[in-house]
N, C-alpha and C positions, 0 to 999 in steps of 0.2 A: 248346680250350685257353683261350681270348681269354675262355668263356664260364665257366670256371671261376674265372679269373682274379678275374673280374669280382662273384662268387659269394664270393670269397676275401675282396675289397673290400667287399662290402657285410655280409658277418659281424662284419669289424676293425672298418669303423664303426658295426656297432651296438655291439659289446662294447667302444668304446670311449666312445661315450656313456652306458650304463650303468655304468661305472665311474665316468664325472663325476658322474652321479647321484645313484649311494651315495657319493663323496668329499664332495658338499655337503650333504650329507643326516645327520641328528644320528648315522647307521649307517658315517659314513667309517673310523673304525676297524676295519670288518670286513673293507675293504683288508689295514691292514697282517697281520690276523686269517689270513687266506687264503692271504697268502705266507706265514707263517710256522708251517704247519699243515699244509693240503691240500694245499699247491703244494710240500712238500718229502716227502710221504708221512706225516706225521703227523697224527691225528684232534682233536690236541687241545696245550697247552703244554707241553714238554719239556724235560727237566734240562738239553739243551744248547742250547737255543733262544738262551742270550744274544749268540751270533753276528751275530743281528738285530736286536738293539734296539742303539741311541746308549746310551753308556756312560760312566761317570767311574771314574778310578782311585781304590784304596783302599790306599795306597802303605804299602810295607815299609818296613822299614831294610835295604841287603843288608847293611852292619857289625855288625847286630845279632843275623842270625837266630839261634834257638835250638838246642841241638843233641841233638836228642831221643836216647834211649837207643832201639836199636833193638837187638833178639832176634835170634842169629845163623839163627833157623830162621823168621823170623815170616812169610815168605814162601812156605815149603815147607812149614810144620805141618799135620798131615791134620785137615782138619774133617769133623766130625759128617756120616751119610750124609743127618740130615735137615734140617744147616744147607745142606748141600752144595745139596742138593734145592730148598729155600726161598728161598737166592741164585739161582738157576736159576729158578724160579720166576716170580720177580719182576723178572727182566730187570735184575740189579746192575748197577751201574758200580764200585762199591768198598765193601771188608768188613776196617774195621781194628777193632785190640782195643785198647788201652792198659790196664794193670794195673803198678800198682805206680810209675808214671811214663815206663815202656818199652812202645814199642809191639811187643808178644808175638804180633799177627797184623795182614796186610796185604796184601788179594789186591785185585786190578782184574781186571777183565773188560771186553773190548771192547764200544764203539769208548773205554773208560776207561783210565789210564794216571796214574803218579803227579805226573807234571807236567800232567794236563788238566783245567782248572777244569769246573764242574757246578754248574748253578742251584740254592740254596738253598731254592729258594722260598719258604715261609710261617717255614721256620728265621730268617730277617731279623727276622721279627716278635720274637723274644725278644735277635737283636742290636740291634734299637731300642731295647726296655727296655733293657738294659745301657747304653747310651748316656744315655737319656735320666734312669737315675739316673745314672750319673756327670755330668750335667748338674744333676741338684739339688745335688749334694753339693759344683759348683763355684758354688754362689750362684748359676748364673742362672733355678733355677724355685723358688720356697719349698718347696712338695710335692706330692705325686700328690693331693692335696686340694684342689689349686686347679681353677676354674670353667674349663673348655673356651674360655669367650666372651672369657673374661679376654685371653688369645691373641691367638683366633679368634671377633672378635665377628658373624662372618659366619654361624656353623654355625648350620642349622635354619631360618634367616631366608625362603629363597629360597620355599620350600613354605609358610610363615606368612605370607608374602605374597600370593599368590596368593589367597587368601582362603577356600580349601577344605578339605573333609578329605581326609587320605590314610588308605587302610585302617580308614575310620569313625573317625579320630581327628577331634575339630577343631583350628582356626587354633590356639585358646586353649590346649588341652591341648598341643600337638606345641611352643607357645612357653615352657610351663611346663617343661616336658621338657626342650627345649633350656637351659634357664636351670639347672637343675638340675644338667645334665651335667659331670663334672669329669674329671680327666684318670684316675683310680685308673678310673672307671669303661671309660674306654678301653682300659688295661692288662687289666684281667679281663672283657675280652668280656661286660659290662655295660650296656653304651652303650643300646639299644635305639634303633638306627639303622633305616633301614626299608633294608634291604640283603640281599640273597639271595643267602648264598655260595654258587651255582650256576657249574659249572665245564663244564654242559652246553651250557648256551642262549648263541649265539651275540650276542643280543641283552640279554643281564642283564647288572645292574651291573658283576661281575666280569672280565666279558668288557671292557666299556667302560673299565676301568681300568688289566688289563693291558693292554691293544692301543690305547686313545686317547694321544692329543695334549698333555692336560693336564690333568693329575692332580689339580690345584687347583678347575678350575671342575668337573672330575663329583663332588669334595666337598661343594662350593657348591650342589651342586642338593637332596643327601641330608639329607631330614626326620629329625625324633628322634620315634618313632613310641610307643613305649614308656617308661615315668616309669624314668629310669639306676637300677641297683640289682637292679633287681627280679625278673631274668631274665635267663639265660647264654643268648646265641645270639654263635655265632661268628660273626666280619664282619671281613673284611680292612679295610673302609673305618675303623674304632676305630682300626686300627696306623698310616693313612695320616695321622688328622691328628695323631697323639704326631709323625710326622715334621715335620710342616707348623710344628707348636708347636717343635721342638727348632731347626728351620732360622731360624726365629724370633728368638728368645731369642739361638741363636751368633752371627747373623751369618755363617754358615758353611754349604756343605755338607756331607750326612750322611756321603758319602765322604772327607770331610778331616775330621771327627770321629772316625768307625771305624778312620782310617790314626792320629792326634794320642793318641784312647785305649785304640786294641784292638791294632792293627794290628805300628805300631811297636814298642810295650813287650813284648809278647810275642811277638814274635822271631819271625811269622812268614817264613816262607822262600820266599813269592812275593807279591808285589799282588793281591789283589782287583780284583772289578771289579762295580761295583752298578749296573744296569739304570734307564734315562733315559724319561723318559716322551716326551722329543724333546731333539734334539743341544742341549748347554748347558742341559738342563732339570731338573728334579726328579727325585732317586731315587725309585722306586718301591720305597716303604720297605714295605710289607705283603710285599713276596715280592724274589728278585732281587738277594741277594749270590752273586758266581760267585767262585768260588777252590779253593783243593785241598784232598783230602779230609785231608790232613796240617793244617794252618792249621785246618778244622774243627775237628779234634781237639785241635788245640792251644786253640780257645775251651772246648770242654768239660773239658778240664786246668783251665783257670782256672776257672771254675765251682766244680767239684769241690774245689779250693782254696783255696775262701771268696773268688774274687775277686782274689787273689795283690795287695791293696793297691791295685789298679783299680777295682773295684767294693765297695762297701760290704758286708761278711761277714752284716750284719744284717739287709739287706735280702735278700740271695740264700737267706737262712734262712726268710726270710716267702714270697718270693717262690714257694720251691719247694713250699709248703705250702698248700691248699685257700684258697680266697678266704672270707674271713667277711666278711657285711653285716649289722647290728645284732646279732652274735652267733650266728647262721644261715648255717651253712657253702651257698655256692651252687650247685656243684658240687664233685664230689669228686678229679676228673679235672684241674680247672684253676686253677693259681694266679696269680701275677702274669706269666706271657705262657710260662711253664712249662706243659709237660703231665705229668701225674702218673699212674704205675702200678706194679703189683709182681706177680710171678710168681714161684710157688714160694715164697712169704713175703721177696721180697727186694723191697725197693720202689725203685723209680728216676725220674727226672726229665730231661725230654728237651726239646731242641729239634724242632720237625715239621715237614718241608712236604710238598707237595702229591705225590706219586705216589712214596712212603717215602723221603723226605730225614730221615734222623736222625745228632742230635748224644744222648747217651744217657747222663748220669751216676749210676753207681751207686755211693753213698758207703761202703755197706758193705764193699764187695769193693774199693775204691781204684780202680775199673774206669770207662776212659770207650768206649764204642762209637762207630762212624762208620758207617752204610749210606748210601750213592747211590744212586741207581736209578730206574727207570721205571715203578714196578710195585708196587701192593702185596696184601695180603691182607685184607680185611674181619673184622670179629669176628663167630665164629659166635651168639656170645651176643647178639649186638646191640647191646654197648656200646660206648665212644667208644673205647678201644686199637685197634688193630688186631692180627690174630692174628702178624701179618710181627714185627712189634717184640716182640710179646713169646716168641714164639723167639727174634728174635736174640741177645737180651737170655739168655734162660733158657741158650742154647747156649752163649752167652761164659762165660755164669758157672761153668756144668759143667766146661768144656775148660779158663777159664784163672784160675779164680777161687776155685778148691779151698783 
């Protein structure tokens, strides 16, 4: 007994000097990685994971909330064998329909519920845009044409410094690059950041972002590797510093902005809550608004209705439409923090995150979609849609958009 004991003690103190290890080690984040992953049974970041990250409110009005028109069946309406199937599939949390301004279907699925927030994920990225125009539109940024450094005279520096190439650029080119970069180019994942959205490797940027300490210095270290403009590679780090520029400029944070211009005015009907890179610290604006799937739906309502006096109508017109650089559409799929697709000849525009979080509006049909969930489906053609979205989309429009 004495000798296992003692067997016991000599494991704890090894597993516990490797833990100081990797805590002091530029790898400390794969702490908090591990509790909130492996140590709860999950492989990898999940729609409810905001349980464990430090948080700030993104406060309501309760005098205000809105009072949606809801369908006396939108709870019992029999869906499609192969929506049914699809939801199932991909491991849902919530499947709502809005049409017409009434929301006509509304199902959750466990452990989801209509009072249970669910991580946003990369969906944040287009409620930053929305943000950060209403933020030009209040005089504190001229336009999405203004120079990154103007800001954030930091960005790009830290690897120019060093005196090396990254990825065979040199000091010279990656300092041209940086001087080039301007904010539109951050909006349309044009940046040419040296950033690998990898959601696999425990040790890649992405990881380092969501799971570190400060979200400020793993900016500060990331090169501009590629001349902005010239090239669509998706990078959450492009949305993190429109946040870093917006916190900037207000004086504020993005969670008392999102409550001042989203939040409040449109009458949702619980608080938000945006994900902290440590207690009192910076939202994690690339991913990481938690709130209800109703409150989603109620951003894609605004959307869908130029904005309802929030946002600029003109902008959300641009915004939902293909990026052009000197004339030269850059992708077809992405516009100003929008993703773009159509099925069946109906075209729609969505907010995305990371394992089929969508906000979904489709203007034809007066229809906004909501999916939650843990799960998606890949395109078998190989393009950037996924096949999950565009059933959901093609199934709404069949069952309630005739």
């Amino acid at each position: 007994m004495m000798k296992a004991f003692q067997r016991f003690l000599l494991v704890l103190g090894i597993t516990a000097v490797l833990v100081g290890v990797v805590w002091l080690s530029p790898y400390g984040y794969l702490i908090k990685g591990l509790r909130m992953t492996y140590l709860i049974g999950e492989k990898s970041a999940n729609y409810l994971d905001y349980k464990g990250f430090d948080k700030r409110e993104v406060a309501n009005d309760p005098e205000r909330v809105s009072v949606l028109a809801v369908s006396e069946d939108a709870g019992t309406v029999e869906l499609s064998s192969a929506l049914r199937e699809m939801l199932k599939r991909t491991n849902s949390g919530s499947f709502l329909v809005f049409r017409n301004d009434s929301l006509v279907c509304e199902r959750y699925f466990e452990p989801v519920a209509d009072t249970v927030m669910t991580n946003s994920f990369s969906m944040a990225k287009t409620i930053t845009c929305l943000l950060f125009q209403r933020a030009i539109e209040e005089g504190k940024i001229a336009s999405w044409d203004e120079p990154v450094r103007k800001f954030l005279p930091w960005v790009g520096k830290a690897a120019v410094e060093k005196g090396e190439a990254v990825d065979g650029v040199s000091p010279d080119q990656m300092e041209a690059n940086a001087a080039a970069l301007t904010l539109r180019h951050l909006i349309t994942m044009s940046a040419g950041l040296q950033w690998n959205e990898s959601y696999q490797s425990p040790f890649g940027i992405t990881a380092k972002a969501y799971y570190g300490s400060d979200i400020e210095a793993t900016m500060r270290e990331v090169p501009v590797v590629v001349m902005p403009g010239t090239q669509f590679e998706y990078q959450s780090g492009s949305t993190q510093l429109l946040g870093l520029v917006l916190e900037q400029v207000t004086g504020k944070h993005l969670s008392d902005l999102a409550s001042d211009w989203l939040w409040k005015p449109l009458g949702m009907e619980a608080p938000a809550y945006w994900s902290l890179d440590k207690a009192n610290g910076r939202e994690l604006n690339f991913c990481c608004v938690n709130a209800r799937s109703r409150d989603f739906g109620r951003l894609g309502l605004m959307v869908l209705h130029n904005g309802k006096g929030l946002v600029d109508s003109g902008f959300l017109a641009m915004a939902r439409k293909p990026f052009e650089m000197g004339g030269k559409v850059l992708v077809p799929f992405y516009g100003h923090s929008f993703w773009l697709g159509s099925v069946d000849g109906v075209d729609f525009q969505f907010f995305n995150g990371l394992k089929g979080q969508y906000i979904v509006v489709i203007p034809s049909k007066n229809m906004v979609v909501v999916r939650t969930g843990h799960g998606v489906v890949k395109p078998a053609d190989g393009g950037r849609i996924f096949d999950c979205v565009k059933l959901y989309v093609g199934e709404a429009v069949r069952m309630f958009g005739r």
